[in-house]
DRENVO-674132 format. One line per 5 residues: their letters; for each residue y, x, z of C-alpha. Coordinates in steps of 0.001 Angstrom, whole numbers. Example, Ala and Ser with C-alpha at 12.3 -4.5 7.8 and 13.67 -1.06 7.14 Angstrom:
2
as> -4500,12300,7800 | -1060,13670,7140 .
This chain:
376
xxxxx> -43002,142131,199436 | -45484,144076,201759 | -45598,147460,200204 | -46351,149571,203679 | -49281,147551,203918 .
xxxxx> -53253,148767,203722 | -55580,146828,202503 | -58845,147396,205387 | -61047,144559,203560 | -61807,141405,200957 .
xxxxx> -62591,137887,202027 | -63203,135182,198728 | -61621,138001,197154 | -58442,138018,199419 | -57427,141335,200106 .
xxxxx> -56709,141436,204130 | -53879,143787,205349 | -52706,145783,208109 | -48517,146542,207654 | -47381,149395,209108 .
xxxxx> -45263,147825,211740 | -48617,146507,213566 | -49174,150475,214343 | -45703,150362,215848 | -46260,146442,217995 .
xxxxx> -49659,147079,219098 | -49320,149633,221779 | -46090,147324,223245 | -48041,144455,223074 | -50964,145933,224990 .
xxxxx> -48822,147370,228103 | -47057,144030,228046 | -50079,142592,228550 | -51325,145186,230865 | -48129,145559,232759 .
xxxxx> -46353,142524,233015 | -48681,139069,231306 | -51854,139600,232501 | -51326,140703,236299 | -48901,136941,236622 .
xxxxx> -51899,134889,234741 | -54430,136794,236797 | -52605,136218,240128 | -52266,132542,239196 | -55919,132265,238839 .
xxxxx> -56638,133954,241782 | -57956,137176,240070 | -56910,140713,241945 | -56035,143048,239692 | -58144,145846,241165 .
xxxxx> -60904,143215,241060 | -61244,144845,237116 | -63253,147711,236023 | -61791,148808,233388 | -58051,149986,233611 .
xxxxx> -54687,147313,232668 | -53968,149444,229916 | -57675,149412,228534 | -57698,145518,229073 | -54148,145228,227445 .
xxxxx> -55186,146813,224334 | -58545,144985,224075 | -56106,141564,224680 | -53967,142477,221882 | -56406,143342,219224 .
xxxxx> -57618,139928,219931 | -54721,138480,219550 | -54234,139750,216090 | -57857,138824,215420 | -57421,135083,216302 .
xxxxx> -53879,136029,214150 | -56373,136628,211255 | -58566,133772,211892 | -55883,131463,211905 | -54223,132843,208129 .
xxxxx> -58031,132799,206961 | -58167,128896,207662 | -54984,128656,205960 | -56523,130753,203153 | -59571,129073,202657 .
xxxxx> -58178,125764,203307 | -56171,126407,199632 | -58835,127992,197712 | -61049,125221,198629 | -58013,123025,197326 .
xxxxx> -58088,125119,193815 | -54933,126742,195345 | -54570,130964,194489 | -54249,133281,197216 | -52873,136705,196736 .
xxxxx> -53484,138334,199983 | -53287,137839,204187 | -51001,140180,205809 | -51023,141372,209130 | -47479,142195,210677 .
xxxxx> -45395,142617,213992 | -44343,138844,214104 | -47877,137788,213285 | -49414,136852,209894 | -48289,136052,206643 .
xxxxx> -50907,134298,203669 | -49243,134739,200507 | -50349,131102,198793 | -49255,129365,195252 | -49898,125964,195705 .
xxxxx> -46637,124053,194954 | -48478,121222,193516 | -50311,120175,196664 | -50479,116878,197500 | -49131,116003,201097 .
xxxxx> -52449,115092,202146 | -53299,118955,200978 | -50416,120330,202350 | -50952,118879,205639 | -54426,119890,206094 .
xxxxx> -53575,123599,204767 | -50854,123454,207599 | -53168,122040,210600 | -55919,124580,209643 | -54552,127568,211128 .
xxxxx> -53062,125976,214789 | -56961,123961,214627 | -58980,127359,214689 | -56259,128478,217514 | -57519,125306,219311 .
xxxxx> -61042,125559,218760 | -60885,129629,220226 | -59075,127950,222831 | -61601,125684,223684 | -64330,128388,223362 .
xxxxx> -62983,130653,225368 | -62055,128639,228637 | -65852,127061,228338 | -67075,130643,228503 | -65029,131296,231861 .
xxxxx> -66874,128996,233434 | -70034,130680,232879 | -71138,133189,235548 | -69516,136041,233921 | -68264,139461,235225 .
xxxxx> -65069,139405,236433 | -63555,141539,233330 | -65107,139433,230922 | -64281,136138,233084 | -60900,137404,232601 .
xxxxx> -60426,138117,229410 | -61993,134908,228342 | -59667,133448,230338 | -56657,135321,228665 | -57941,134878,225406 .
xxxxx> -57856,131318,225880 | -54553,130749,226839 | -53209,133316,224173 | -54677,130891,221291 | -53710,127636,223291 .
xxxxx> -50458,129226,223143 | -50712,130205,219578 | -51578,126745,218510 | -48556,124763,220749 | -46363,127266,219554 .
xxxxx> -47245,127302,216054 | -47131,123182,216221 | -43340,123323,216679 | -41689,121447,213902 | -39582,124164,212359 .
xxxxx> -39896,126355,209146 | -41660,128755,208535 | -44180,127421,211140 | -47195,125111,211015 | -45882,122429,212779 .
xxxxx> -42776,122183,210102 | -45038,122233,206962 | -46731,119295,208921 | -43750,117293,209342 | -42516,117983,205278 .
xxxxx> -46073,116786,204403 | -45928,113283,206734 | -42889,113009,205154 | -43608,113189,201695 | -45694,110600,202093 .
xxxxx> -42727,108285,201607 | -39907,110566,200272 | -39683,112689,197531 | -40242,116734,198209 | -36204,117284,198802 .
xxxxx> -35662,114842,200685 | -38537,115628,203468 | -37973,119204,203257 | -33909,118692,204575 | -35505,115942,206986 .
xxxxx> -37750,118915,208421 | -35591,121661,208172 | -32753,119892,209973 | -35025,119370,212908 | -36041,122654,212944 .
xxxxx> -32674,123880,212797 | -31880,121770,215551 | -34758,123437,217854 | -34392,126398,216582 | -30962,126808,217691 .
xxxxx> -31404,125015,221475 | -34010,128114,221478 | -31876,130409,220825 | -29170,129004,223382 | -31873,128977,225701 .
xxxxx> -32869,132489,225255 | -29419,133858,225344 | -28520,131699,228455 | -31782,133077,230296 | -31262,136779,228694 .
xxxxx> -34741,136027,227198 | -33831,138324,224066 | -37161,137664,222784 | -36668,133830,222408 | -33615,134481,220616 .
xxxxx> -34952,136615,218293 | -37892,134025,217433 | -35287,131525,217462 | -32749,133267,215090 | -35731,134384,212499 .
xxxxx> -37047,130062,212459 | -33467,129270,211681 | -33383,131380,208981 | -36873,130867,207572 | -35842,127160,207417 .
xxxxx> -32735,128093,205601 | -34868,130035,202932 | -37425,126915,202320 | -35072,124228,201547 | -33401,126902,199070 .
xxxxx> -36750,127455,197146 | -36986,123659,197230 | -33848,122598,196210 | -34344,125484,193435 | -37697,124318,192488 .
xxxxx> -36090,121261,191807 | -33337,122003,190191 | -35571,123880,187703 | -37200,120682,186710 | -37070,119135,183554 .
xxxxx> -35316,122668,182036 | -36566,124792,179218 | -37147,128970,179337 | -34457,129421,176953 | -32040,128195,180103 .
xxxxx> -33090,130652,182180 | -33336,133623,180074 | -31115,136846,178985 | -30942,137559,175731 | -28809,140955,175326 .
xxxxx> -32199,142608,175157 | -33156,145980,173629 | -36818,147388,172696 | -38265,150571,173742 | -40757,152768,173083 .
xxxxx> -43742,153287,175823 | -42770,157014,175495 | -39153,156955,176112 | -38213,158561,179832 | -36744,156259,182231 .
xxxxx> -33406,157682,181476 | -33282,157315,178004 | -33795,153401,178238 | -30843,153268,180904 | -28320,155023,178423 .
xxxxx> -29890,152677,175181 | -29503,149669,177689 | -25934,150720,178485 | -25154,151791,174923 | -26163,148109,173935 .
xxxxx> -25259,146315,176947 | -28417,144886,177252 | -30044,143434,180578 | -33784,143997,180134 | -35774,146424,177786 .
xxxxx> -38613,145102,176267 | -41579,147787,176116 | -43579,148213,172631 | -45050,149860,169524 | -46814,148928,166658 .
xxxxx> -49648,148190,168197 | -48666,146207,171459 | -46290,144967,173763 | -46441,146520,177227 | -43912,144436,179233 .
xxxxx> -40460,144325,180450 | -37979,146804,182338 | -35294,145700,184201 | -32277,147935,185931 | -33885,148077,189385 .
xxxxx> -37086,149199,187320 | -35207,152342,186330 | -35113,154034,189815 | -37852,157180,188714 | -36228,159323,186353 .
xxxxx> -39572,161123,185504 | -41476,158491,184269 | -42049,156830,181023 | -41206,153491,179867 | -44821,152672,179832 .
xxxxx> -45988,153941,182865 | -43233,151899,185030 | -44684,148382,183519 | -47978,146708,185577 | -50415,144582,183754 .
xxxxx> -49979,142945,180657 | -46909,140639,179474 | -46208,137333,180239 | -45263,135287,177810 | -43691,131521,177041 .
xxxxx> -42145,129658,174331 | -38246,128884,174092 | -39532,124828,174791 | -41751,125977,177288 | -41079,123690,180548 .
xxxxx> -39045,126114,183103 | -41076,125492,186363 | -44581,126620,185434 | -43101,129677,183475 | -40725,130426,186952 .
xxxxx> -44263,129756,189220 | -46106,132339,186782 | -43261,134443,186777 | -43180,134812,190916 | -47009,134941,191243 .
xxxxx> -47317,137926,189246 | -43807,139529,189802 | -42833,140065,186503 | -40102,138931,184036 | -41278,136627,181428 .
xxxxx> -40884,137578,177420 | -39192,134224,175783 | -40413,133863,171969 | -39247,131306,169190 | -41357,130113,166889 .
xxxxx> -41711,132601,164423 | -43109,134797,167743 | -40446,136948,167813 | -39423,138115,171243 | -35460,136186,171523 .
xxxxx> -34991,136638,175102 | -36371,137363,178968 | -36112,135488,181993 | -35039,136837,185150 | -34870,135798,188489 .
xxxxx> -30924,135916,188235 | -31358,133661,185049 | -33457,131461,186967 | -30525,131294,189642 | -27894,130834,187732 .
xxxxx> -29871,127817,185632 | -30533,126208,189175 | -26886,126537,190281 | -25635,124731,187097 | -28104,122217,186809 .
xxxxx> -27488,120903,190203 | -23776,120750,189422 | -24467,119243,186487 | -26408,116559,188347 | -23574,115770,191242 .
xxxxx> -21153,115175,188674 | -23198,112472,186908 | -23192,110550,190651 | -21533,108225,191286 | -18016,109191,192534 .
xxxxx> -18204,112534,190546 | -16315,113741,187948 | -18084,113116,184474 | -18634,116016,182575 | -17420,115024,179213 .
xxxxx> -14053,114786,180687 | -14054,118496,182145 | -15265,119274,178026 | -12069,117277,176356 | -9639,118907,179010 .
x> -8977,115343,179862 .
């Protein structure tokens, strides 16, 4: 997902990362602040300008690699928050819309979800707090501003981040109070309607005003809380399936040896949809078509890791949650053991699809399936 990203330290063995759009925001963000936020704040505080030492650009730039520090301390929260919950984290990512903590914790409790959510906007808060406390102390006037502007950037991290729409705090808060009393579907359309409902009065609002910023926040939460009621409603639909409803099974084996090429003409030849990777001594893992894209390489070399595995009876939703952690396609055996199929996030889809339609037809007022079977 965040491939241009570097990887500049480990926290509880979370790897932290800077993505290559950051190098691209930072110097905007700091003549923004130098040019255009700080002189209005300043002048509403009664601050002159040339009351600072050090230069508007130098106190931009110091202003926005704080910001992306109190970015960082409010995904660590989040972070720790879930490992201290027995969640796994796979890594916090630093980008040009802020921060993104990569978490698997789909069986949190609300109670868990809604502290994991409150962490982040809390530390925001408590800099806030800090930070104005510290301007009141007989400071130099560069450092009495910046803690001045460094408080009102996390007060305004924290109100904005408290908004009730996906993929922000404030609309994992609401899903969580409302799963309290409704099941996860159910609170999850509650929420994102309402941040659907913000989101788009923000983007009128921007467009009205010209404000092309606002729109663009407004358009990207409309679509984040399009794209967490589909994993939900997928999630669901998943449950209660087995892997062998989710997998291919026009497979084909290859050896770790054969070039990248090779396997594309056997899959073709065979019309297979995944290549399982072995010898006689072990199985190395699964290639798909996307996975074909070097033409140098071997079979073996384009596979990470070892294989995941699962039995044919094996209950869909774990195998699916293992299968997205670790970004690999899962090797369905009967059994005997022997390898009978692989599931694939297109499988996983198309099982989701059906099994939803399967379930409106058995409500009441739809169309029971046995009919649709006898032709009747």
């Amino acid at each position: 997902m965040f491939r241009t990203a570097w990887t500049f330290a480990h926290i509880r063995g979370v790897p932290l990362r800077l993505h290559v759009s950051l190098l691209f925001i930072l110097p905007l963000i700091a003549m923004g602040v130098a040019f255009e936020a700080a002189p209005r704040l300043l002048a509403r505080l009664g601050i002159p300008l040339d009351a600072l030492v050090l230069p508007p650009l130098a106190m931009g730039l110091i202003l926005a690699v704080a910001l992306f520090v109190a970015v960082l301390l409010h995904e660590l929260a989040h972070a720790l928050v879930a490992l201290r919950q027995g969640a796994r984290v796979r890594a916090i990512t630093l980008m040009v819309l802020g921060g993104v903590t990569e978490i698997d914790h789909d069986d949190a409790t609300p109670g868990q979800a809604l502290w994991m959510a409150f962490a982040g906007p809390l530390v925001n808060l408590v800099l806030a707090a800090v930070s104005l406390l510290a301007a009141r102390l007989p400071l130099g006037v560069d450092l009495h501003a910046f803690c001045l502007l460094f408080g009102f950037i996390n007060l305004f991290l924290a109100i904005f981040n408290l908004i009730p729409a996906f993929p922000l705090d404030g609309g994992r808060m609401l899903k969580a109070a409302l799963r309290f009393k409704l099941p996860e579907e159910s609170a999850t359309r509650l929420a994102v309607g309402l941040g659907r409902g913000l989101s788009l009065l923000g983007l009128i609002f921007g467009l009205v005003r010209g404000d092309l910023f606002l729109a663009i926040v407004a358009l990207f939460l409309f679509t984040g809380a399009g794209a967490e009621l589909s994993q939900v409603q997928v999630r669901t639909a998943l449950d209660g399936l087995a892997a062998r409803q989710a997998m291919v099974t026009r497979v084909v084996t290859v050896g770790p040896a054969r070039p990248a090429t090779s396997v594309a003409r056997h899959m073709l030849f065979h019309d297979a949809q995944a290549a399982i990777v072995r010898d006689h001594t072990r199985t190395y893992g699964v290639l798909l078509p996307e996975d074909l894209l070097d033409e140098d390489a071997e079979a073996g070399d384009l596979v990470d890791g070892e294989p995941l595995w699962a039995h044919v009876d094996d209950a869909l939703g774990p195998v699916v949650r293992e299968m997205r952690w670790t970004r690999k396609p899962v090797i369905v055996r009967d059994d005997c053991n022997i390898p009978v199929g692989v599931v694939t996030l297109p499988e996983i889809s198309r099982a989701a699809r059906l099994r939803r339609l399967a379930d409106r037809a058995l409500q009441p007022g739809g169309r029971p399936v046995e009919s649709e079977e006898t032709g009747a």
